[in-house]
N, C-alpha and C positions, 0 to 999 in steps of 0.2 A: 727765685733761682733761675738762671742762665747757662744752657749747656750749648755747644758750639756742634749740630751735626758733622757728619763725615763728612758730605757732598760740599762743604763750605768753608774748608780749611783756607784760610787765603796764601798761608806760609808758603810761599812756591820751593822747589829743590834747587833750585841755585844754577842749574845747568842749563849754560848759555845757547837759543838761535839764533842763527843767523838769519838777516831777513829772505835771503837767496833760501834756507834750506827751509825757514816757515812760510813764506809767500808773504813777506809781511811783516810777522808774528816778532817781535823785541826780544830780547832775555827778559825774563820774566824778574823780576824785583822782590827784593823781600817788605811784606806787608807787616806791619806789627798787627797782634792782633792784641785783644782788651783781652785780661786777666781778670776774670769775672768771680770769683770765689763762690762757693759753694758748700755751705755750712754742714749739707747732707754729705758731701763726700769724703771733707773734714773730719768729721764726727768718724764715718767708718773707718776713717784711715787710725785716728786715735781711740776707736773704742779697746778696751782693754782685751789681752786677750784672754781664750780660755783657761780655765780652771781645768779641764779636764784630762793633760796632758799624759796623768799617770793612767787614765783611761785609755787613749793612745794608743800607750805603750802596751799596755797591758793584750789590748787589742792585737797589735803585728805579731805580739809573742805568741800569741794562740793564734794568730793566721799563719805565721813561720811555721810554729808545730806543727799544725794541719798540714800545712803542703809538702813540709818534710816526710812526715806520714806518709801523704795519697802519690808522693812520688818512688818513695824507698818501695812501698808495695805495687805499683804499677811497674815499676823497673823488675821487682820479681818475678810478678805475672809475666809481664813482657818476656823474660826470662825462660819459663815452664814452658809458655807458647812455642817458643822459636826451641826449645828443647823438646818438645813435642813433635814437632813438624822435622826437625833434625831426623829424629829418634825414625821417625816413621818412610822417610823419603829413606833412611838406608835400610829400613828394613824392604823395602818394596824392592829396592836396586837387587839386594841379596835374593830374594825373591823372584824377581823375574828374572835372572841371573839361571837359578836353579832351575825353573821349569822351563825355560829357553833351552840349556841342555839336554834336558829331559825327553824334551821333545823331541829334538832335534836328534838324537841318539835315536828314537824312534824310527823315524820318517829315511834317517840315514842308511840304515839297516835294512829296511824296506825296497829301499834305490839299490846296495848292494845286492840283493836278494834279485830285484829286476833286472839287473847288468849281468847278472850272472846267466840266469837263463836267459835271457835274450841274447847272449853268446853264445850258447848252445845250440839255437835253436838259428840264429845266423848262417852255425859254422857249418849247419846240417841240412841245411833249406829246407827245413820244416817237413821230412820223409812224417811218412805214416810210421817208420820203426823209430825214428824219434821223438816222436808225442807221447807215443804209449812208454818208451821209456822214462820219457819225462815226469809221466805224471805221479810217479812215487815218491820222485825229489821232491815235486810240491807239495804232496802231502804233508811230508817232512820238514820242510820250510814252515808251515802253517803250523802243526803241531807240537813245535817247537815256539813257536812264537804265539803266545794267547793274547795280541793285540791286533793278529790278521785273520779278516773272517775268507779270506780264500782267496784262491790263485785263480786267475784265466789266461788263456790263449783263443782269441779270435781270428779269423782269417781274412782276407781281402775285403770279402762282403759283407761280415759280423757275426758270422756262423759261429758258433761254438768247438773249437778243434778239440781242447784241452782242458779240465776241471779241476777242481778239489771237492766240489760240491757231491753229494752221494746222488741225486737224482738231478737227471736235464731234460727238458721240455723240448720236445719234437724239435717245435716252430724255434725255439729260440733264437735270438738274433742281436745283436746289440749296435745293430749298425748309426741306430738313432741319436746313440749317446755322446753329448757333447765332446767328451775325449775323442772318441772314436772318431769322431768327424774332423774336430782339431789334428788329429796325428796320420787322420788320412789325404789335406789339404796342405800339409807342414812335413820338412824333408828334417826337423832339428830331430836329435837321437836323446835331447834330456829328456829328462822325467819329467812328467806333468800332475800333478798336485791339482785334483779338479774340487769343487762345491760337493757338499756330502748329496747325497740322495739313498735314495731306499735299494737296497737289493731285489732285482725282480728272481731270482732263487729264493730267498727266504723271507723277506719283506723286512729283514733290519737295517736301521739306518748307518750307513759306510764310508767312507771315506775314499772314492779310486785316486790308487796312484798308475800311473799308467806308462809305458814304453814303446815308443813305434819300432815296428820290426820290417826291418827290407831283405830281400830277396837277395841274390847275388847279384843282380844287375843296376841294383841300388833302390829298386821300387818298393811300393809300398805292399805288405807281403801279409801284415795283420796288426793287431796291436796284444799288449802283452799288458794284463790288469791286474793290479796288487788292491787288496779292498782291506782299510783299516777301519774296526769295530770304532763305533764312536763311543760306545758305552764304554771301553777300555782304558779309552782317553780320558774319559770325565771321570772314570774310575779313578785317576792319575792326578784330575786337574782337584778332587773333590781328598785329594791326601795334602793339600796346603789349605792351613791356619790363613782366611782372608778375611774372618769376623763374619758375622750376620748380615751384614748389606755390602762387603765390599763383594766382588767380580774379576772374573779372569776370565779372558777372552783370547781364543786362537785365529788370527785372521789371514787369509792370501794377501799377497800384495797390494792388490786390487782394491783394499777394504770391505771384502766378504767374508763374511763371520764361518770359518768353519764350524767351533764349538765356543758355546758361553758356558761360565758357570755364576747367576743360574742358570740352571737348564730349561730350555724353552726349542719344545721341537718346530715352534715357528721361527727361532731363531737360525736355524739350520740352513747357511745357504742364502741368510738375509744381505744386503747391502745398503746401508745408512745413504740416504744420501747428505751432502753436507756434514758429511764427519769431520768433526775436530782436531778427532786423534790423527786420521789419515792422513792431513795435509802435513802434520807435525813428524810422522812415521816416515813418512814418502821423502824429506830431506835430512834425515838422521840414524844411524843405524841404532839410536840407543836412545832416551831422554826422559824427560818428566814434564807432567802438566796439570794441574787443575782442571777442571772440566767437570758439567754435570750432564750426565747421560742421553742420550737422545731415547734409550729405549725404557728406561723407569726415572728419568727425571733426577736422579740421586746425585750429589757432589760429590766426587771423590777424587783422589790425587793420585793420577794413575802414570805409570812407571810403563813406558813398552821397549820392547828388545825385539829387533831382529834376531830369527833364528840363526845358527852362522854358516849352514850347510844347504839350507833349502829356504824356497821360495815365501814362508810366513813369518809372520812376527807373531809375539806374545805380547800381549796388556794386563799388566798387576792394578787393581784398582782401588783400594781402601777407604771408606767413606771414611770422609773429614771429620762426620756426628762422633765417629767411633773415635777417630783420630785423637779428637779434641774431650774424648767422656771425660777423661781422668782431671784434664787440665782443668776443666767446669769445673767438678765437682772440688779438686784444691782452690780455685779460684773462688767459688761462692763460698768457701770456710773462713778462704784468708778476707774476704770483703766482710763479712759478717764480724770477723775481730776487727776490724779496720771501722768499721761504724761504732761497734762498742767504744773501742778508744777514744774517737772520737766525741763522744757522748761524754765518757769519763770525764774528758777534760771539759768541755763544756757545762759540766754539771759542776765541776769544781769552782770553774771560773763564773760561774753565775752569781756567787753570792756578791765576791767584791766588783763584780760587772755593773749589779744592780745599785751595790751602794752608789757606785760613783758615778752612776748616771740621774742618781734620783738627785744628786748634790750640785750634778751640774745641770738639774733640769732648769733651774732658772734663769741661767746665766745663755743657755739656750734659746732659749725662747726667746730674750730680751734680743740675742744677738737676731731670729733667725725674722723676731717684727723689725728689726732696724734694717737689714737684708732687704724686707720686703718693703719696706718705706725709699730706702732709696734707689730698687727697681722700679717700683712703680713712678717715684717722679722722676729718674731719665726716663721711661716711657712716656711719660708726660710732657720733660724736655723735648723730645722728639718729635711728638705728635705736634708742639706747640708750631716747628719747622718746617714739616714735611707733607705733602699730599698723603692722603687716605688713601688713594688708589692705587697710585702711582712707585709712592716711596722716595721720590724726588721734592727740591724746595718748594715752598708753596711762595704763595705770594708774597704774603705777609715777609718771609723770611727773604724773598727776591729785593722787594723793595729795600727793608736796611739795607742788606748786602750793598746794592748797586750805590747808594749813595755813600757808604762807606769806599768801595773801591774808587769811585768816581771823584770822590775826598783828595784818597790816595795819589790818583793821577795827576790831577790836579795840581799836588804840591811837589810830585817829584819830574813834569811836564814828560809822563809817558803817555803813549795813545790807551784806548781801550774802548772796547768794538761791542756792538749790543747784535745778537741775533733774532728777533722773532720768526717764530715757527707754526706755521697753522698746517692741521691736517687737512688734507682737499676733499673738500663734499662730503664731512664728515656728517652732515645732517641725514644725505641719503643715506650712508652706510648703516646707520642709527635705523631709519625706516627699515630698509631692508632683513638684516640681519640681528637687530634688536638690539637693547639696550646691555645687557649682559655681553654680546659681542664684541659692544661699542665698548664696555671698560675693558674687554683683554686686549682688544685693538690698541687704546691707550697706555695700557701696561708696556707691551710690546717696542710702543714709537718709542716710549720714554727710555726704555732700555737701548734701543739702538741709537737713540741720539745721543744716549751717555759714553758710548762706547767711543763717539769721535771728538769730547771732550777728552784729550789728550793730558795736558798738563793739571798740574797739582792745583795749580789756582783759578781753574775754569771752572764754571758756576754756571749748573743747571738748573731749571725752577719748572715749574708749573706754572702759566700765566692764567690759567684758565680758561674753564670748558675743555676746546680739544686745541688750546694755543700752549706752546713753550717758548721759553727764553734762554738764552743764554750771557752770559758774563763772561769777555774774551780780554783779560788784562793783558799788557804788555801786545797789542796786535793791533795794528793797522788795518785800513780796509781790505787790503789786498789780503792778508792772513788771514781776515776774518770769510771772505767770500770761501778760502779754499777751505777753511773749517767746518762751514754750514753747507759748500759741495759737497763734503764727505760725508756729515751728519743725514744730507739727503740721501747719498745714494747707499747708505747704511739703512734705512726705512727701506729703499726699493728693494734692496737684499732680503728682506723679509717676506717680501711674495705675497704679500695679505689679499687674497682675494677682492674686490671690488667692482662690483657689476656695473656701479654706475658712475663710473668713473672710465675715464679717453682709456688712460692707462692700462686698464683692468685691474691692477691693482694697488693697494692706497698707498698715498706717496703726500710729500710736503713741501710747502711753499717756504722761501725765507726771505725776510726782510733784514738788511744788516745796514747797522748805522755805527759810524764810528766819532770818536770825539779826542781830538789831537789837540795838542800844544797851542795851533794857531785857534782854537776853541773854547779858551780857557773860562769862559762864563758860558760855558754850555749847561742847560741844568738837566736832573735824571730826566724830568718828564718831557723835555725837549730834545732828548737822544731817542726814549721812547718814542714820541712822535713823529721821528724823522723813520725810524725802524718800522712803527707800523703803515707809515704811508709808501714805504718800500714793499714792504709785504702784498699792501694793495696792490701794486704798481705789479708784483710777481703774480698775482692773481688773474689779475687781468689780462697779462701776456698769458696765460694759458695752462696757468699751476706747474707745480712740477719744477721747480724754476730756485735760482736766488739772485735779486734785483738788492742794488749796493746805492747808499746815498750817502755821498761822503757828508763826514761833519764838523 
């Protein structure tokens, strides 16, 4: 048996060069090739076909089922999911919708309560008959309102002018306190929404809202402190449905956690850094996001709103685990019917599965040895052609070629040009770098020399050792020189390392001989000859080279 490798088609495509555009090079000519028969490939093309057709069939009908199945229930699930996630991203919106209000109606109330007196206390430049007046409205303000732990009036320095508190400490003084410093450095009249801290009157944890107070000359005259219970607000934040791990968080603009829920008195006052939420808050007054916690780690899908009066925002936070309980728990029902089903039918279909596999086991086997018979002899065809190493023609298969093309030339009086190719100091390269090198090295050339084999019916070989050949139909010398230029400076493109070599790295000599018209009793081993004593000749000028002997 005779199989034609790839590398050795001779059939050229029919598309004409000019010699101007190949250096040389002809329109390439059509080669007849031999029509060699091959009884292995005959045979497969006629072997009968299967028996097992109704198997087949039988087969895609229960693959169809199946994927009918696992899509009708993935599109459900997909379904409950995306109506999960629905369901919950509005309940969050409604949610922080509400406690955003809430709040806010709070903190509003508060600001009015401070605007108030702080016009009173403007209109009156803070006399001594005004203070003492004053302080029964405050009391009243505060006992009225069971979300404020008490009123102050401080003076220039931080003295204590004015209370709600029932007892006051000598020394007291609050001049320390970050408000107080802000409103005594800052001419603005807003309110100031500070970080919680502790009450030094009673030691619970508070909220100041705070009010700069001036003089009639516009100075700074005292500040005016509103203190909200934090525990009133959690009282507040801990009346909303948020599940077991979800979280609701009141924060300054700034991304300073006023109150969390959970509660955590380290949280009080904390500032994340690299917050999430904040970069998302800070260009939105309202939104949603995914996110998993910086302060417990947990996922959840949290909803924040600006409040719409004051300076904080709220974050509604839902774990996902909770989000998604119910969707699980349908989901692993509907998968669990979804495997029965599954099962059912494959249980059904097993009996006539088996028959009709056991009826076409013979006709299998026969097919799947005759399969393997005539892979194994194309692989065999191939090896019969081809280098071991390389993958390219070997010798055996170079030699018919050439004298077949050489045939061809001959009788239709077109040129056709032989290239020899030797690797330069391929012996040092070999010492140095070893034999395992040396065949990737090999691999390597043989792939870049193929790349400048251009046309259908150029024909590369293995000449042996570390020599190649080429087969350049339809090409004069001139086309052939610029082919194995190319062929060369495709090896230099490779970079191959080469210590002992001018170069430094490995590169190749060619030898090209051609055999024209006026040549017509030229024989193969006499083009050969003229190509290897070219090659010499390239060697000797100093490798690296392609040295042309016409023929």
């Amino acid at each position: 048996m005779a199989a034609w490798p790839v590398l050795s088609g001779l059939q050229q495509s029919g598309a004409a060069r000019s010699n101007a555009q190949a250096g040389g090079r002809r329109p390439s000519m059509q080669l007849r090739m031999k029509s060699i028969p091959s009884d292995v490939e005959n045979d497969a093309q006629t072997l009968p076909g299967p028996e097992g057709r109704p198997f087949l069939a039988a087969g895609v009908f229960l693959a169809l089922l199946t994927a009918v199945l696992i899509a009708t229930n993935v599109w459900s699930a997909w379904r409950a999911y995306d109506a999960a996630w629905s369901q919950a991203s509005k309940t969050s919106r409604n949610l922080g919708h509400s406690v955003a209000n809430q709040l806010d109606s709070v903190f509003s109330e508060v600001d009015r309560v401070l605007h108030t007196l702080g016009f009173i206390l403007e209109s009156s430049d803070m006399t001594p008959a005004t203070l003492e007046a004053l302080q029964p409205i405050m009391v009243t303000h505060v006992s009225r309102a069971e979300y404020l732990h008490g009123l102050f009036v401080y003076g220039p320095e931080g003295q204590w002018l004015v209370h709600t508190q029932p007892a006051q400490s000598r020394q007291a003084n609050n001049s320390d306190r970050d408000y107080f410093i802000f409103h005594r450095e800052n001419r603005s009249s807003r309110v100031l929404i500070g970080k919680p801290l502790r009450s030094r009157s009673t030691g619970d944890w508070i909220i100041p809202v705070s009010k700069r107070i001036d003089d009639a000359y516009g100075e700074f005259a005292g500040v005016l402190l509103a203190t909200v219970r934090v525990d009133q607000i959690l009282r507040l934040l801990n009346g909303f449905d948020i599940g077991e791990n979800g979280a609701i968080s009141l924060s300054l603009v700034d991304g300073t956690i006023v109150l969390r829920r959970p509660y955590a008195v380290e949280d009080l006052g904390r500032k994340l850094p690299n917050n999430p939420l904040l970069s998302a808050a800070s260009s939105a007054r309202t939104g949603m996001a995914r996110l998993r916690s910086p302060i417990d780690g947990v996922k959840r899908l949290v909803v924040f709103e600006h409040l719409p009066n004051n300076p904080l925002f709220i974050a509604i936070a839902l774990s996902e685990k909770e989000i998604l309980s119910q969707w699980r728990d349908a989901a692993q029902v509907q998968l669990a019917c979804l495997l029965l089903m599954v099962s059912v039918i494959g249980l059904s279909t097993r009996y006539v599965l088996r028959s009709m596999r056991l009826r076409g086991a013979s006709d299998r086997a026969l097919r799947t040895a005759h399969q393997q018979i005539v892979h194994t002899n194309s692989q065999l065809a191939h090896l019969v052609d081809h280098d071991g190493l390389t993958g390219i023609l070997n010798r055996r298969a170079f030699d018919r070629r050439f004298e077949e093309i050489l045939g061809q030339s001959r009788r239709y009086g077109r040129p056709v040009s032989l290239v020899l190719f030797d690797v330069d100091h391929f012996k040092a390269y070999n010492d140095h770098y070893g034999h395992l090198a040396g065949d990737e090295c090999l691999r390597m050339v043989a792939a870049a020399l193929s790349k400048a084999m251009r046309r259908p019916g150029d024909v590369l070989a293995r000449y042996g050792g570390e020599e190649f050949v080429a087969i350049l139909p339809d090409t004069a010398a001139d086309g052939a020189r610029a082919v194995a230029n190319a062929a060369r400076e495709e090896v230099a493109r490779l970079a191959l390392d080469h210590v002992a070599s001018a170069e430094g790295i490995v590169t190749v000599s060619g030898g090209v001989a051609a055999a024209t018209s006026a040549a017509a009793d030229l024989t193969a081993s006499a083009v050969i000859e003229q190509a290897d004593q070219a090659l010499y000749r390239a060697k000797k000028q100093g490798r690296n080279r392609v040295v042309v002997t016409g023929g």
